[in-house]
Structure formats: C-alpha cells, structure tokens
C-alpha positions as CSV (number, residue, x, y, z in Angstrom):
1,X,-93.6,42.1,96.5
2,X,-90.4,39.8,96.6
3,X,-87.1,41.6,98.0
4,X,-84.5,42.6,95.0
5,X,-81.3,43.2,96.2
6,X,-79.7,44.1,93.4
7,X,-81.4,44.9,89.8
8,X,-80.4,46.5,86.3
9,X,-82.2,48.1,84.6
10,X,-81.9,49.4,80.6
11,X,-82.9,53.0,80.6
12,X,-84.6,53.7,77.2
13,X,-84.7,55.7,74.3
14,X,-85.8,53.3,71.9
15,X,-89.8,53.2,71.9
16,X,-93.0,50.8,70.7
17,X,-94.4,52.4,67.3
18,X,-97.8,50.5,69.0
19,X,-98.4,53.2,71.2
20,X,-98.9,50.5,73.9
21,X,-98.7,53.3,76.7
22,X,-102.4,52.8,78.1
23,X,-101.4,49.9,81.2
24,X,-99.1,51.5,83.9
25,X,-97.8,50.2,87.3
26,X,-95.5,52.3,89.9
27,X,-92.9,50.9,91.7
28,X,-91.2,52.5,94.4
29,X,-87.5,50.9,94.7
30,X,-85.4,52.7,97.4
31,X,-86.2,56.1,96.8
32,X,-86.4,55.5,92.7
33,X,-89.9,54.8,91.2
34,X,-89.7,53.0,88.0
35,X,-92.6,53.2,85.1
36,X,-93.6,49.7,83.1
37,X,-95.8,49.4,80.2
38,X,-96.2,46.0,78.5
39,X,-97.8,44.9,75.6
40,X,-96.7,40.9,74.7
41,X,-93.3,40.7,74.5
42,X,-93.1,44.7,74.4
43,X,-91.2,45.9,77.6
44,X,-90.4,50.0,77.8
45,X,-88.7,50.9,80.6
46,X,-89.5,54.7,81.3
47,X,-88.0,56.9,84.9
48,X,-90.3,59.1,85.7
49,X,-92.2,59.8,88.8
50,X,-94.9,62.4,87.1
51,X,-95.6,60.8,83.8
52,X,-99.5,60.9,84.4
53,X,-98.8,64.8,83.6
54,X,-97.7,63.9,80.6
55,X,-99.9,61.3,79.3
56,X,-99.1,61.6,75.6
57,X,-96.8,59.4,73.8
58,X,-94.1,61.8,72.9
59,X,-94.2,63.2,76.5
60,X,-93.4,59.8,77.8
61,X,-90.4,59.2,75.4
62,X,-88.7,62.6,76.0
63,X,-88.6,61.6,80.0
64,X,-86.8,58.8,78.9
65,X,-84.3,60.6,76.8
66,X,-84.2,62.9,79.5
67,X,-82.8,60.1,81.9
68,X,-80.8,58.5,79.3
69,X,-78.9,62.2,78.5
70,X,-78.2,62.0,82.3
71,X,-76.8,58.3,82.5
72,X,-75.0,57.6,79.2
73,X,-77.7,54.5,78.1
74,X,-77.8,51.6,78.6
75,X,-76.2,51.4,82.6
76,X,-76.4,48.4,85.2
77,X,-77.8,49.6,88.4
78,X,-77.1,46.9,90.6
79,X,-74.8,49.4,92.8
80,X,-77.1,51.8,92.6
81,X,-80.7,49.9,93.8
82,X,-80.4,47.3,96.0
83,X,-83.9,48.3,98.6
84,X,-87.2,46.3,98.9
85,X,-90.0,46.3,96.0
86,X,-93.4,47.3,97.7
87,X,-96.1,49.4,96.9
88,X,-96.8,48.8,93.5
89,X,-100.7,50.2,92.4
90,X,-102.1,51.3,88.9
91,X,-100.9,54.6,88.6
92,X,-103.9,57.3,89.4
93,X,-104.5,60.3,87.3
94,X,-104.3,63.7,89.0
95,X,-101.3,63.6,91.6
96,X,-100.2,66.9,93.4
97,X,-97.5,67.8,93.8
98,X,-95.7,66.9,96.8
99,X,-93.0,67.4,99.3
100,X,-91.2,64.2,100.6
101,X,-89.1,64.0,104.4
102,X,-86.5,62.0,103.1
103,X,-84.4,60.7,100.0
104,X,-86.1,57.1,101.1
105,X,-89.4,58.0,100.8
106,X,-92.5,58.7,98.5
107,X,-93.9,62.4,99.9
108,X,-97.5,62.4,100.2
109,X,-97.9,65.8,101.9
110,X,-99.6,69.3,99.6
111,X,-97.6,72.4,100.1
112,X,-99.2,75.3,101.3
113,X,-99.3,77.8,103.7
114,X,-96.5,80.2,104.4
115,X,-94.7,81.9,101.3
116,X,-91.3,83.3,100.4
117,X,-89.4,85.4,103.3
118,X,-89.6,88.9,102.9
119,X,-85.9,89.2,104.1
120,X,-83.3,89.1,101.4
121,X,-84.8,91.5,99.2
122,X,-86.9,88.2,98.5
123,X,-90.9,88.6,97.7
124,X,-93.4,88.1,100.6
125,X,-96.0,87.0,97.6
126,X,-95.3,83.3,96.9
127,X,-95.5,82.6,93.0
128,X,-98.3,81.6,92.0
129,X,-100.6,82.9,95.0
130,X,-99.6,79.7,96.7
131,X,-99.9,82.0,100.5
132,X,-102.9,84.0,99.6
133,X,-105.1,81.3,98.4
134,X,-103.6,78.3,100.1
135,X,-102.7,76.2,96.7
136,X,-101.6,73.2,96.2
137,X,-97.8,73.7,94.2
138,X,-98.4,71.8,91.6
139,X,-97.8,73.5,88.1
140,X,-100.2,72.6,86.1
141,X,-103.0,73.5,88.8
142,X,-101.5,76.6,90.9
143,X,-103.4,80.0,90.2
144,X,-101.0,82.2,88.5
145,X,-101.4,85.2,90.9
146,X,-100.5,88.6,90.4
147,X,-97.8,90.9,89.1
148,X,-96.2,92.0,92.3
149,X,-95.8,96.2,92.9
150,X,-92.4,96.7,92.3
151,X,-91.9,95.2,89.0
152,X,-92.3,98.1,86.0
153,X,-94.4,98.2,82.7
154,X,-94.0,98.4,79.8
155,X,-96.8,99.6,77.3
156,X,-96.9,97.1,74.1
157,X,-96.0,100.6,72.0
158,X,-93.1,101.6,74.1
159,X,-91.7,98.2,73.5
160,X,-92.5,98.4,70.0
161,X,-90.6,101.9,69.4
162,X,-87.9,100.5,71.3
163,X,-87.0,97.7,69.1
164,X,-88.6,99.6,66.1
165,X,-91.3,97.4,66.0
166,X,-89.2,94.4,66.4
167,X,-87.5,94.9,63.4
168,X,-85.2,92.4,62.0
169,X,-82.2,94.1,62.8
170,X,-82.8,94.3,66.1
171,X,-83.2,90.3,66.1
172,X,-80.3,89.3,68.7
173,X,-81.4,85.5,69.6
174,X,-84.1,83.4,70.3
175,X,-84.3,80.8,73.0
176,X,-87.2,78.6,74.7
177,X,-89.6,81.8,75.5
178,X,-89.3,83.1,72.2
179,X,-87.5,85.7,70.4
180,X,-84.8,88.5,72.0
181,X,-84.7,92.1,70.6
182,X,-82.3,94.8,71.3
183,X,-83.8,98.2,72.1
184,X,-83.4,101.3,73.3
185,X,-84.8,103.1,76.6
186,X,-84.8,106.8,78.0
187,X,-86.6,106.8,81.6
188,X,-88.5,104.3,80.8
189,X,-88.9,105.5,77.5
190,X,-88.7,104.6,73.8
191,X,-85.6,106.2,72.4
192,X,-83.3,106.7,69.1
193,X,-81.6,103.8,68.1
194,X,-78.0,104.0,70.1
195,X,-78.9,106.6,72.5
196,X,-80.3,106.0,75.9
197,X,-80.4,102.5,78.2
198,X,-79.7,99.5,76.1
199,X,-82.0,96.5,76.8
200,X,-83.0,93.2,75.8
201,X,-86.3,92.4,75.1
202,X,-88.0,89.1,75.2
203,X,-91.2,88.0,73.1
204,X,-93.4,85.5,74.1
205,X,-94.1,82.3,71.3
206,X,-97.2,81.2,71.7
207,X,-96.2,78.3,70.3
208,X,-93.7,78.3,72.9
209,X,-93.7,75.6,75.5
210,X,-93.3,77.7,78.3
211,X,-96.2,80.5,78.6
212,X,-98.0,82.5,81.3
213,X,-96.9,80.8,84.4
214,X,-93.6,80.7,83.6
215,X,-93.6,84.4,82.7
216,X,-95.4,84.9,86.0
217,X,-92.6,83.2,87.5
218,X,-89.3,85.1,86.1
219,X,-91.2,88.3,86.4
220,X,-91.8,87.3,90.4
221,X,-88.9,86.1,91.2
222,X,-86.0,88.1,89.6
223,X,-88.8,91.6,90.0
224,X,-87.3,91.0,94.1
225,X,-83.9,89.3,93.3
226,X,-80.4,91.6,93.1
227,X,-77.3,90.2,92.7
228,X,-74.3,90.8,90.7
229,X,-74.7,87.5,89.1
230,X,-78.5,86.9,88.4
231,X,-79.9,88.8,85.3
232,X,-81.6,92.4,85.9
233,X,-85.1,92.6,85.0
234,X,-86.3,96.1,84.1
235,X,-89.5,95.6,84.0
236,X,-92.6,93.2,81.6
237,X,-95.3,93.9,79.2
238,X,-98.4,92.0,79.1
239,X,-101.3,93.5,76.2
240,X,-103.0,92.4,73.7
241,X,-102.1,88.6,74.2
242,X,-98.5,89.7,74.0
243,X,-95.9,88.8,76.9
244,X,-92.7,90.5,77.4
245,X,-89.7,90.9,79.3
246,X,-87.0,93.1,79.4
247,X,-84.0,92.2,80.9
248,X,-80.1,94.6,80.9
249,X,-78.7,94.2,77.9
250,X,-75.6,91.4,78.0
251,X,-73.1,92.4,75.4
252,X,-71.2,89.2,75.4
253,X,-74.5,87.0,75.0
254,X,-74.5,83.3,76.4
255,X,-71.6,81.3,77.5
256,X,-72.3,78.6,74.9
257,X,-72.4,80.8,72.2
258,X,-68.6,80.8,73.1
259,X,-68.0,77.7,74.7
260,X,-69.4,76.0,71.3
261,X,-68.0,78.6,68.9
262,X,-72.1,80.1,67.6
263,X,-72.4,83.4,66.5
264,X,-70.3,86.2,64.9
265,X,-69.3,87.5,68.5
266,X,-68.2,83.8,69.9
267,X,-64.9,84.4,71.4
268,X,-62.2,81.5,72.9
269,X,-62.6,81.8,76.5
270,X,-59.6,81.7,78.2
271,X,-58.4,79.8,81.6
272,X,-58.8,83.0,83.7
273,X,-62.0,83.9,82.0
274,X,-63.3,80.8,82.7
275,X,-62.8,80.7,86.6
276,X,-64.2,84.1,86.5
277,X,-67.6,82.4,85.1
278,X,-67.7,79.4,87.3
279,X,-67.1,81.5,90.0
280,X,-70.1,83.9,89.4
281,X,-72.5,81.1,88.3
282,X,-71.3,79.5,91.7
283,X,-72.4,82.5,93.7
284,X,-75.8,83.3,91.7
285,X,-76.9,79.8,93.0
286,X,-75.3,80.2,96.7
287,X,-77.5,83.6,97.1
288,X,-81.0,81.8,95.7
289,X,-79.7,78.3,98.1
290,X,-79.4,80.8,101.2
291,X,-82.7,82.9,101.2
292,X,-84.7,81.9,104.5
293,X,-86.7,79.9,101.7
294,X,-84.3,78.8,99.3
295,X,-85.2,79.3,95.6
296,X,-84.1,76.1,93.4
297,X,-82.7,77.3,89.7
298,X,-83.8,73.6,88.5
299,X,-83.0,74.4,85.0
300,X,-79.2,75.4,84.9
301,X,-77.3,75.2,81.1
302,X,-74.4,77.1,79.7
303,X,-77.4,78.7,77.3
304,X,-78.6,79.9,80.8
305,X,-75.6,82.2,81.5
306,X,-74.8,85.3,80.1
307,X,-72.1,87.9,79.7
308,X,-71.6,91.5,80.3
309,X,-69.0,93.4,78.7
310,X,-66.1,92.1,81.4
311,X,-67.1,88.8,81.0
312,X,-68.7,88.8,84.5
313,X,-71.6,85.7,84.6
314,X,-75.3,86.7,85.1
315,X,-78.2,83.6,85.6
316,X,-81.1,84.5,83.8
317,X,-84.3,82.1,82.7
318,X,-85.7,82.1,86.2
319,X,-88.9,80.6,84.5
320,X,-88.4,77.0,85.8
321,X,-87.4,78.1,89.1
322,X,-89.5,76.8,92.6
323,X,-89.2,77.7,96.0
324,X,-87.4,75.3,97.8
325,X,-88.8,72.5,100.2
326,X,-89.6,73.8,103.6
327,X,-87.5,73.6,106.9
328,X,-89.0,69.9,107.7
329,X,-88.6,68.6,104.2
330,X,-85.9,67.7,102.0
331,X,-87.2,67.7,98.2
332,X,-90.6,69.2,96.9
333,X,-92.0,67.3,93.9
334,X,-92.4,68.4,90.4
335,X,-93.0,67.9,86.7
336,X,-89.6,66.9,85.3
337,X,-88.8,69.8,82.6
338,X,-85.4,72.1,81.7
339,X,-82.8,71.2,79.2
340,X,-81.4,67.9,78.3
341,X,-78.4,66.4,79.8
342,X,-78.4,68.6,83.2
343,X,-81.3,67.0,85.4
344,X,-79.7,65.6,88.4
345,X,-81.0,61.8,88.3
346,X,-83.1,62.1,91.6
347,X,-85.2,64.7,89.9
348,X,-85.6,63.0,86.0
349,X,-85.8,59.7,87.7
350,X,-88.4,60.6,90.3
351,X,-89.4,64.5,90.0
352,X,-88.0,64.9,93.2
353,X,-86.3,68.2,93.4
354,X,-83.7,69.1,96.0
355,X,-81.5,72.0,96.5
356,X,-78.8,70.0,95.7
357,X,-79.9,69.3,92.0
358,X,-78.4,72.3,91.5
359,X,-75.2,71.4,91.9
360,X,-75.8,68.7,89.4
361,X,-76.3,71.2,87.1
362,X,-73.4,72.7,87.6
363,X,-70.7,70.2,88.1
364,X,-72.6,69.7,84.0
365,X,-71.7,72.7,83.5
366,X,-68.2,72.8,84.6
367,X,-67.7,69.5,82.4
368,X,-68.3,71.7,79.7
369,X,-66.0,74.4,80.7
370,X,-63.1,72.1,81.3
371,X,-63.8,70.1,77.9
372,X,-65.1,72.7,75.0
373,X,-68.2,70.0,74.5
374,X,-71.7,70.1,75.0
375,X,-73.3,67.3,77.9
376,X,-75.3,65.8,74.9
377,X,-72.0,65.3,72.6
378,X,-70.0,63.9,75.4
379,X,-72.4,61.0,76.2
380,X,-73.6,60.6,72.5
381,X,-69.6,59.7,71.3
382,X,-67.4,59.8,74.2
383,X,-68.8,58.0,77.6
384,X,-70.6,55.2,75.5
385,X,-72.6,53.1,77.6
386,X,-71.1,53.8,81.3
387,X,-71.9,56.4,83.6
388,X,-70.9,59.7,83.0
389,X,-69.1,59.7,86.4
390,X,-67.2,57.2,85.0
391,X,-66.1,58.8,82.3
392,X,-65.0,62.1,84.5
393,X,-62.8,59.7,86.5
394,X,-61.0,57.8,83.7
395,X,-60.5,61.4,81.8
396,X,-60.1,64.3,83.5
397,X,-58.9,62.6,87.0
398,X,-56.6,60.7,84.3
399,X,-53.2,62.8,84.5
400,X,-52.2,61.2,81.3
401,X,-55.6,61.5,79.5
402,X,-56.6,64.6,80.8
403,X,-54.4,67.0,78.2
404,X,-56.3,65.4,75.5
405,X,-60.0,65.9,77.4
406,X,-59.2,69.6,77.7
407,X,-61.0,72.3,75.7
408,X,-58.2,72.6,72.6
409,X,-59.3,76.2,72.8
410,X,-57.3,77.0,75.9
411,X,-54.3,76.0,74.1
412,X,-52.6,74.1,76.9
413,X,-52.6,77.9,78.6
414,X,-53.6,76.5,82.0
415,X,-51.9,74.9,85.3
416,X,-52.5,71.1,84.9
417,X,-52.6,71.1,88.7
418,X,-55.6,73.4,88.8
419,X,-57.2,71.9,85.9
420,X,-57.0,68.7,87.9
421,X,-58.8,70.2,91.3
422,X,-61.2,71.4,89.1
423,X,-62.2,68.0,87.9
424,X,-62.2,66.6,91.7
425,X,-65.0,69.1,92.5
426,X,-66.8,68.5,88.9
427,X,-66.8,65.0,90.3
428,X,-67.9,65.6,93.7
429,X,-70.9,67.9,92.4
430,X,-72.3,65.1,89.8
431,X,-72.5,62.8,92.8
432,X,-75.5,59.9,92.0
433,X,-76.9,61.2,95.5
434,X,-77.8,64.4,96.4
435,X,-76.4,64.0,100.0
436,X,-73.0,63.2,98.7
437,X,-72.6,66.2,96.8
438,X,-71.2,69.7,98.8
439,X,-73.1,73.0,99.0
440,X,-73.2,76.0,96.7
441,X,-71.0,77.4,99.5
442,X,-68.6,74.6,99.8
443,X,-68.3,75.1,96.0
444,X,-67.6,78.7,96.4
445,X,-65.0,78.2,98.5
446,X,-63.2,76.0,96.9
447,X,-63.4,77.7,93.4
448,X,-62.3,80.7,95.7
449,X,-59.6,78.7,96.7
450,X,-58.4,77.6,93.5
451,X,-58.9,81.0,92.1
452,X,-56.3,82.4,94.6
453,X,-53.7,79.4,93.8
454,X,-54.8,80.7,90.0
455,X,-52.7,84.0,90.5
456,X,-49.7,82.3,92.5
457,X,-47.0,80.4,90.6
458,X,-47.7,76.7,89.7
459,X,-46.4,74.4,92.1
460,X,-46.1,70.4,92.9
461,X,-49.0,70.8,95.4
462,X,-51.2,68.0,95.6
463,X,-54.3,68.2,93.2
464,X,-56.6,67.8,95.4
465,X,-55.9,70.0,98.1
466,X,-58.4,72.2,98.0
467,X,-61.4,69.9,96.8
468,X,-64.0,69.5,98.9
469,X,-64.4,65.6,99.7
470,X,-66.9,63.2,100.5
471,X,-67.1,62.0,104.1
C-alpha cells in the first residue's frame, strides 16, 4: 500500500438504502482502522474495529453515529492521521477479542489466564469464568460463570411483596436493563410499605439489549466493590426466567434528571453541589483505575450517576464494565457499546479500550455540568461540523464567551476563575489521545484543588493554576 501522509476522512451518519454492506476491507492507519464498503459510486465510510460482531445493517450504522456523536460530523483528519497504509485483508468473521502492546498497533494476543486480585475487596473469580476455564474475553463467546458467594438472594416472591408485585406506584424509572421499583426490606425481608430498608429494584427486559452477561457482570463486580461513590448492591434474583437487582435506594435519582430538568424531583444544581458530584464521580473511577487489576467503567453518562439524599454521587450500571488490560498491555479489545456521545474516539473508532477512556467519559461529563446541555445537543446545534475540542476552546476557555456557555441554571452564582480551571481540565481529559490525557488521580487532585480555592475568597489568580497540563 502507498504511504498517506495526511488523509480526511467524512465520518458518516448518512447511509445506502441498498444494503450494500456484504464487501469489506480493513485498513489499519496509525493505530485507527477504517471500514469501506462500496457499491458503484456508493462510498460509506464506517469507524469501527469489531463490526463483524455486528453484521447487520443497523448495527453498522449505529457505529457510525456512535463516532460521529464523538467528533461533531463531518471533521478533516489530516492532523490527526498522517502513518503508513498497510495491511489491508477482507475482513474475517469470528475475531477475539484482543489485547494490543501499544496505541500503534493491531493486538493479536487472547486474554486469559490470571483473574481479578483478591486485594482491594476486589473478586478473585474473574467475570465470566475467564480464570477457571481459561476463556478467551470476548463477549459474545466468554462463559457467563457463576454467582460468586458473597452476593445475597432474593426469592422472586420476596421481591414481589417488596414492590407489591411491582405495582405501578412503585414504578420509579426505567433505563437500559429494564424497569426500577421501589420497595421495602426487613432483614432481608419483604416488609410494609414505608417501614424497613428502602431499596431499588431492577427488572430485567427481555427485550432489553443488555441480558444475562451483563447481569452476571454488575452482580460480580459491585457484589466485591465498596466505596462511598459506587452504587451498593444488596443482593440479585434470578427465577423463573426473571433477572433482578437490587441496589440502595438513591433518593435524589440520576444527575441528568437534574442537570436536564426530567422528573417531578429535578432540582437546579448549584455551583457547590456540582463540585461535590464531579468530585465523587472522580473518585468512583480513581478506586476501579487503582485495583491491582484495574476495572474500566467504559460506559460513563450523567444517566449513570445517582444521588443520595446529600447529594453525594454514586456510579452504578457496572454492566459494561471489563477488567483492565494486564501489566504488559495497554488496551484490551472490545465490542464498541454504552451510550452515545461519551466513547472516547480510540475505543468507537477501533474498540480499543484503555483505562484512560474513562477520562473521556468524564471530561463529557463535566461539559455537561459546566453547560446545562446534553453531549448529543451540543454537537447537534452548537459545535457544527468541528471538533468538539474545538468548540471547548473557543467557548468555555473563551473569557468573553464563556458567561454565555454556562448552565443559565447556576445564575452567574459561581467564581468565573474556577469555572475557567474547570474548563482547562475538561479540555485536558477529552484529549484525541489517550496518552495526553491525566489520570483519575491527577483529576482528583486537581478538582481537590479547585474545591479548596472553592471555599476561599475569589481572587485574580491565574485560571489555570491548578490544571493539570500536557507535557
């Protein structure tokens, strides 16, 4: 193949009503593999490493809208690519998943072997039976293991006089699992309605598209994880073709619900509030990113994030979560899924995941926090066709624009100077390259940082001061 040193390329959401999707060919360019299919003048351009898992039509657009949520359209990448073209095959049915050495290169290697630490108060059963029967991680393929001891259960009745049978009034939300119940508990038992522990109980959809292995997967990973920010999970229920999971019961419901004005209990959040939340979404991931085997969230959102009663910020949905990439490997490969507008673009461009696509996720997320609007709104109307990272720069780095940018819900009620730190470390975190962009820890500390300056009397310091910075 002929050296490119520099090409664009138009990432699509438009599609062929042909269904020309049957001729394939990978190319591997830098560290970005880029999906063809042509049909006479037809050309779709579609970023995905792993569409051979999804071989349907509709599964092929979605990765492309996927992408193009991430990278506002239509976007020359002639900064971004400029590597040699080589290696381009028929794409072959069937790939595992794999884990890669480094950001330059196409892994080739199965995973197995050694599972989860037992230090940490992490699991020493990797999910999915990975260490007991030596599987390959790839999830569509991995067995789905067992329940491990030390999670409880719940009979399918107990749940059912709990909610009283899942009565309507008991209906509190429903998300991409299915629907969520509030009940009532005594020692493990069903009790009167507003007596006893309150809990929230989730009910599997079988028309859901998450199902057993992803239950498999919250139930094994937050049965072993405690934290003051990650979700509690009492315990599960699995009878009569029923899944359930029961979770503490969040009285202030999800951060979006607020952040986006939904429901009856939405409330403004205010400037203090809102560094409380960053801060405890911050440490959730630090914990998972500093287990002897890290744990990558993968699918972080503001519907992701709930609230207790003092506004303290709890991670739940641990469904989508994988163990990290081993000691002598930087990414493990996977089938791009999670919410739209979040995916880091290593991981809906390729499927690689890193550790570091977390902080993607959550420099997203802190975009929303500073502005009041949802990923998917901003790049619809606002950031056009340019890079999101360009829009950060030219509005919330913008002194004179930033005001305007700003959630109107916090009224102007916040230091300018603080707002404007804030944005430097929203823009370090969306960083195009993983590399680039600082640690769950580094993010920490400076959020602890600006937290502190938070409660001391605005002054001329300079906004970036306590940013973390490239280099």
């Amino acid at each position: 193949m002929a050296k490119t040193s520099q090409l664009s390329f138009v990432y699509c959401i438009a599609y062929s009503t042909t269904k020309c999707f049957n001729l394939w060919e990978t190319v591997r360019v830098f560290h970005q593999v880029q999906f063809f299919v042509k049909r006479s003048s037809q050309l779709l351009v579609a970023t995905r490493a792993t569409i051979d898992q999804l071989p349907q039509e509709q599964g092929i657009l979605n990765s492309c809208n996927l992408f193009t949520l991430s990278w506002c359209g239509n976007v020359s990448a002639s900064n971004q690519y400029s590597a040699d073209v080589s290696n381009a095959r028929l794409l072959e049915k069937g790939n595992s998943t794999s884990v890669g050495h480094s950001s330059h290169s196409v892994g080739t290697n199965h995973v197995s072997g050694p599972g989860p630490s037992s230090s940490n108060n992490y699991p020493t059963t990797s999910v999915g039976g990975c260490e007991k029967h030596g599987l390959r991680r790839d999830e569509e393929e991995v067995d789905v293991g067992q329940i491990l001891d030390t999670a409880k259960v719940f009979t399918l009745p107990e749940l059912r006089r709990a909610t009283k049978n899942f009565r309507a009034d008991t209906f509190i939300g429903e998300g991409s699992f299915g629907k969520v119940y509030k009940g009532w508990i005594k020692d493990r038992t069903s009790t009167n309605r507003g007596h006893g522990l309150t809990i929230a109980v989730k009910k599997w959809n079988p028309q859901s598209m998450f199902g057993v292995q992803e239950w498999q997967t919250e139930v094994n990973f937050l049965g072993r994880l405690s934290h003051p920010n990650i979700i509690k999970l009492l315990g599960f229920g699995r009878e009569e073709n029923e899944l359930h999971l029961v979770y503490e019961f969040m009285p202030r419901g999800s951060l979006d619900n607020h952040l986006f004005g939904r429901g009856a209990n939405a409330h403004a959040l205010s400037w203090d509030t809102r560094l409380k939340v960053m801060l405890g979404v911050a440490r959730a991931l630090t914990f998972l990113h500093s287990l002897e085997e890290n744990i990558i969230y993968r699918d972080l959102g503001t519907s992701k994030i709930l609230l207790d009663e003092t506004y303290t910020a709890k991670l739940s949905d641990f469904g989508l979560a994988r163990s990290g990439p081993t000691a002598d490997h930087n990414y493990v490969s996977t089938r791009v899924m999670g919410t739209h507008g979040y995916g880091a673009p290593e991981y809906i461009t390729t499927g690689h995941l890193y550790v570091k696509s977390d902080v993607y996720g959550f420099g997203i997320v802190l975009i929303e926090m500073l502005t009041g609007k949802r990923i998917s709104d901003i790049i619809r109307n606002l950031c056009k066709k340019k890079p999101l990272i360009d829009w950060l720069k030219s509005n919330l780095l913008n002194e004179r624009k930033m005001r305007s940018t700003m959630d109107g819900n916090l009224e102007s009620k916040y230091p300018s100077n603080l707002a404007l730190q804030l944005a430097h470390l929203t823009l370090n975190c969306i960083q195009y390259y993983p590399e680039l962009r600082p640690s769950m820890k580094q993010v920490v500390q400076t959020l602890e940082q600006i937290e502190a300056a938070n409660e001391k009397p605005i002054d001329n310091r300079n906004p970036a001061t306590y940013c973390w910075t490239l280099g």
